[in-house]
matplotlib code that plots the C-alpha trace (Angstrom):
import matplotlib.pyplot as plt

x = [12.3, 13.8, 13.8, 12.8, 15.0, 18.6, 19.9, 23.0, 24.5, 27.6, 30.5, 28.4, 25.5, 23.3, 21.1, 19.2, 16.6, 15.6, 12.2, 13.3, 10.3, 11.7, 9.5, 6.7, 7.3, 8.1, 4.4, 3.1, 3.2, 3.6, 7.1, 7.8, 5.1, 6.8, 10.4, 10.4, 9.3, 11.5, 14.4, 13.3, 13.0, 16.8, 18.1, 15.9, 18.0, 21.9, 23.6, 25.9, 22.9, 21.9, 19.6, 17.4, 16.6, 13.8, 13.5, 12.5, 14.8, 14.3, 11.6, 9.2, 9.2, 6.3, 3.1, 0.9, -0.7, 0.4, -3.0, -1.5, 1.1, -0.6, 0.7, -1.7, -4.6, -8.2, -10.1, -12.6, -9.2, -7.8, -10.1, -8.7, -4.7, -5.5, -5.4, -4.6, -1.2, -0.5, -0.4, 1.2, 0.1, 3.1, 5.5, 3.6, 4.4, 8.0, 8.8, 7.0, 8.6, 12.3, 13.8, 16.0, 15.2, 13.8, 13.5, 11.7, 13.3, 10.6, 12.4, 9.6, 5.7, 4.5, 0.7, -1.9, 0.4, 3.3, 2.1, 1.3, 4.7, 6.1, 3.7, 4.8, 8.3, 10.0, 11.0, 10.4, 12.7, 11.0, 12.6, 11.8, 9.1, 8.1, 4.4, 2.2, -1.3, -3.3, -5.5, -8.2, -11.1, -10.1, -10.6, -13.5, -11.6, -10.8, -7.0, -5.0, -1.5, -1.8, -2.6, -5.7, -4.2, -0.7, -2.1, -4.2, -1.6, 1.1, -1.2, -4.1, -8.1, -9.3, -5.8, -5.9, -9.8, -9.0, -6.5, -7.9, -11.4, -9.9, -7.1, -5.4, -1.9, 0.0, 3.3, 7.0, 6.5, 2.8, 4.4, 6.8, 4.4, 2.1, 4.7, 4.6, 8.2, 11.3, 12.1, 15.5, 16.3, 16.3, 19.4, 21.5, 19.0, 20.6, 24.0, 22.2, 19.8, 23.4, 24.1, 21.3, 21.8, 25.2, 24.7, 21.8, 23.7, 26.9, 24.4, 24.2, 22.0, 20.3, 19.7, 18.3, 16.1, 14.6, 14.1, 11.9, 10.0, 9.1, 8.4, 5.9, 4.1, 3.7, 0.4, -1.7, 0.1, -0.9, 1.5, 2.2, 3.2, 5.0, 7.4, 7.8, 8.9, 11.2, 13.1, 13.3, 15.0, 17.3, 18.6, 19.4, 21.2, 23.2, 24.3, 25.9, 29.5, 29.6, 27.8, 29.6, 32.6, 31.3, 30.3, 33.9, 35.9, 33.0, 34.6, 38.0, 38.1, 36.7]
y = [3.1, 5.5, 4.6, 7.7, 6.8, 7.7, 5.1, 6.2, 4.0, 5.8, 3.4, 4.2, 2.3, 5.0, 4.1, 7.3, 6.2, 9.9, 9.8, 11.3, 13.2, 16.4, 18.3, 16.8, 17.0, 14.0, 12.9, 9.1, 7.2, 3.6, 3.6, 5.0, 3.3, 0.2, 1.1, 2.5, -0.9, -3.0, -0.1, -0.6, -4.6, -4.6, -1.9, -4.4, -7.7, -5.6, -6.9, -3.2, -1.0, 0.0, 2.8, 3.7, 7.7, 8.5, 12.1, 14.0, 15.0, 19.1, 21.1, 18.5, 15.2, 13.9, 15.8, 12.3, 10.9, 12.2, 12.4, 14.3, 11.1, 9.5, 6.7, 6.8, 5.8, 7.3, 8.5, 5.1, 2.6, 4.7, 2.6, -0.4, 0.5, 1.0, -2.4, -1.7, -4.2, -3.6, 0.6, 2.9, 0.5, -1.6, 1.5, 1.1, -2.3, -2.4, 0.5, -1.5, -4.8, -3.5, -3.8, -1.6, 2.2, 3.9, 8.0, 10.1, 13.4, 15.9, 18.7, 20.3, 19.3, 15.6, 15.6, 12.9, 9.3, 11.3, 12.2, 8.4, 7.6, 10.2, 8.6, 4.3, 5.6, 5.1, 9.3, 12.5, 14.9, 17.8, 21.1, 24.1, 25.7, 22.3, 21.1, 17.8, 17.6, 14.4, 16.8, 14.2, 15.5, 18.5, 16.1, 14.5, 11.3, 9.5, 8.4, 6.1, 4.7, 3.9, 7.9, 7.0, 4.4, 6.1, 9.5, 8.8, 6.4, 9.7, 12.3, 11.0, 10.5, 14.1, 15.6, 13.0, 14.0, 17.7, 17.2, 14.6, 16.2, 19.4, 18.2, 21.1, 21.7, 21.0, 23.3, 21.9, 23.6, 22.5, 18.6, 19.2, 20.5, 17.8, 15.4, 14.2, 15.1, 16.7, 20.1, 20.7, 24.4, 24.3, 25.7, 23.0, 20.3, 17.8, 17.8, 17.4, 15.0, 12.8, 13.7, 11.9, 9.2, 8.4, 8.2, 6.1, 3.7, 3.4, 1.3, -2.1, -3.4, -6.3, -3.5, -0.9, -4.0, -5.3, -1.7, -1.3, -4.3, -3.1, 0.5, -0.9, -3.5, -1.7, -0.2, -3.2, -5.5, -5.7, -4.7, -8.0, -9.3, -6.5, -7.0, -10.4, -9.0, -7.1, -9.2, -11.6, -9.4, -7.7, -11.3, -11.9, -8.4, -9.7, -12.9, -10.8, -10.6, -7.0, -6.6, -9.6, -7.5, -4.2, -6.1, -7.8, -4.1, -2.7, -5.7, -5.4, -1.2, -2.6]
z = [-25.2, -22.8, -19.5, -17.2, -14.2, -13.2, -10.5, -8.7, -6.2, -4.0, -1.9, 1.1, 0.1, -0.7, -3.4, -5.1, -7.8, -9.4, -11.5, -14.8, -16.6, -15.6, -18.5, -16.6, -12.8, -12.9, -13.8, -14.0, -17.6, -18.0, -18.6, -15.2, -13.8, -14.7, -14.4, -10.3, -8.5, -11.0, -9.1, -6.1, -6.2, -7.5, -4.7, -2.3, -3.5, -3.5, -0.6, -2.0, -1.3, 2.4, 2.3, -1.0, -1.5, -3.8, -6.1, -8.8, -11.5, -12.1, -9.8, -9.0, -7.2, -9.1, -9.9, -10.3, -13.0, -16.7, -18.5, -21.2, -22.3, -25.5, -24.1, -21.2, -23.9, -24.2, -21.0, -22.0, -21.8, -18.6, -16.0, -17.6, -16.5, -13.3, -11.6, -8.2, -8.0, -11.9, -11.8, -9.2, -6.3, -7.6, -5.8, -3.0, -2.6, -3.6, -1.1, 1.8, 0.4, 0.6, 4.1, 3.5, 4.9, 1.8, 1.9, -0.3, -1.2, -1.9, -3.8, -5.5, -6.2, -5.1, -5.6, -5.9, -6.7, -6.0, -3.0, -2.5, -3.3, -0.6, 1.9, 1.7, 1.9, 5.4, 5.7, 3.6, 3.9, 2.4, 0.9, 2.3, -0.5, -1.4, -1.3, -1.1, -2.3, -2.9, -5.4, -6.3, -5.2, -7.2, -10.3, -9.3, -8.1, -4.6, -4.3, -5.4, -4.3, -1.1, 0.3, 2.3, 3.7, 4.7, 5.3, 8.9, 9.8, 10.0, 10.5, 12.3, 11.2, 11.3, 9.4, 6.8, 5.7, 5.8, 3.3, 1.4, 1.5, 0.0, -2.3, -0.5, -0.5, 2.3, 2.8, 3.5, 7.1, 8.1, 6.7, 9.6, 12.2, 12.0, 11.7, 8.4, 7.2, 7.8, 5.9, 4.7, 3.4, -0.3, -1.0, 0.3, -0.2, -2.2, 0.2, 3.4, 2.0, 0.7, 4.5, 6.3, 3.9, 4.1, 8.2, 8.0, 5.9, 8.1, 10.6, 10.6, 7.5, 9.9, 12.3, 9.9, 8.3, 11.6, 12.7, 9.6, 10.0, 13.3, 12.4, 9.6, 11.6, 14.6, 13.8, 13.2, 16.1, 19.4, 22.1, 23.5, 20.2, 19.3, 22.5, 21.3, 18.3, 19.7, 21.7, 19.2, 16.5, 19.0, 20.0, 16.0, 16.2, 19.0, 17.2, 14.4, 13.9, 14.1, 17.4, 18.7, 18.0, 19.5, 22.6, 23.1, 22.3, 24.9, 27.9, 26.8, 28.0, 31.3]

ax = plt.figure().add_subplot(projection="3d")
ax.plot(x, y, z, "-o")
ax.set_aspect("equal")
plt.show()
């Protein structure tokens, strides 16, 4: 069986797992259902890899769930697949179980688990023309993979229903207004996405990985335990080689 994933790893660190159905936006069957979070969980265990980017091979990032694969079964067996920790809610967790910074680069469509997928990761960098849907409703569904749990968390109560009440698309620049992504002009998309990569990765990896685990707990933690938190993983920053090293060069220049 093919595999419908490229995994590219470059000697900065940067790890870019590209969903390979281009034929069909990158749309959800088993076999990529089951290949992405085995990706991620090996990116996740690399001591090599430093910062994971996520895309879609051709002109979609991934337009969601593939009804058309026969592989996908009858509409009567569909129900059945769709165990929450067995289906597309296994991306979900493999994105929010890698402490490594993990960026979603939405070059062209990323609707319904797509759009979930975009959502768990840690940044989107969008492309200018791109769009985001979670499109459910427009099916007669509610979603799936994660999206109404991410979506108020970035956009806020009264955003997230608007867009997931109307399965309305939501535009590269509206993404950007309300603070859901970063838009990158398409023509150079790929280059300055391998930009904000490579300088993401040149930080420290216990840095970026504490970072992270603050940036993802922070919602649900009360303030006084986040401060806790914080002070605690700046003082294991501190006891690493490299910042011992930074801190000695700093007192050495007086």
């Amino acid at each position: 069986m093919t595999i419908p994933l490229r995994v590219d790893t470059e000697p900065n660190g940067v790890r870019t797992i590209t969903l390979d159905r281009p034929d069909r936006l990158n749309a959800v069957n088993p076999a990529l259902a089951d290949a992405l979070p085995l990706a991620l969980d090996d990116a996740a265990a690399d001591d090599a890899v430093r910062v994971v980017v996520v895309t879609g091979a051709g002109r979609g990032f991934c337009a969601g769930l593939d009804l058309r694969d026969p592989a996908m079964g009858s509409d009567r067996s569909l129900p059945e697949r769709l165990d929450p920790l067995h289906w597309v809610g296994r991306w979900v967790l493999a994105v929010r179980g890698c402490e490594k910074p993990v960026i979603a680069a939405v070059n062209g469509p990323a609707v319904g688990a797509g759009f979930g997928l975009a959502l768990a990761c840690d940044l989107r960098l969008v492309a200018a023309g791109a769009t985001m849907a979670a499109g459910y409703v427009r099916r007669g569904l509610s979603p799936d993979a994660g999206v109404s749990y991410f979506l108020p968390r970035h956009v806020g109560s009264a955003r997230a229903a608007d867009i997931l009440f109307t399965g309305r698309d939501v535009s590269a620049d509206e993404a950007e207004r309300i603070g859901l992504a970063l838009v990158i002009p398409a023509e150079r998309f790929a280059e300055d996405v391998a930009a904000y990569a490579a300088r993401v990765a040149a930080a420290s990896p216990v840095a970026l990985a504490l970072t992270k685990r603050l940036l993802t707990g922070s919602p649900d933690t009360p303030l006084a335990a986040h401060l806790r938190d914080e002070v605690a993983h700046i003082k294991t920053c501190l006891a690493t080689p490299e910042v011992q090293r930074a801190m000695a060069e700093f007192r050495a220049r007086g």
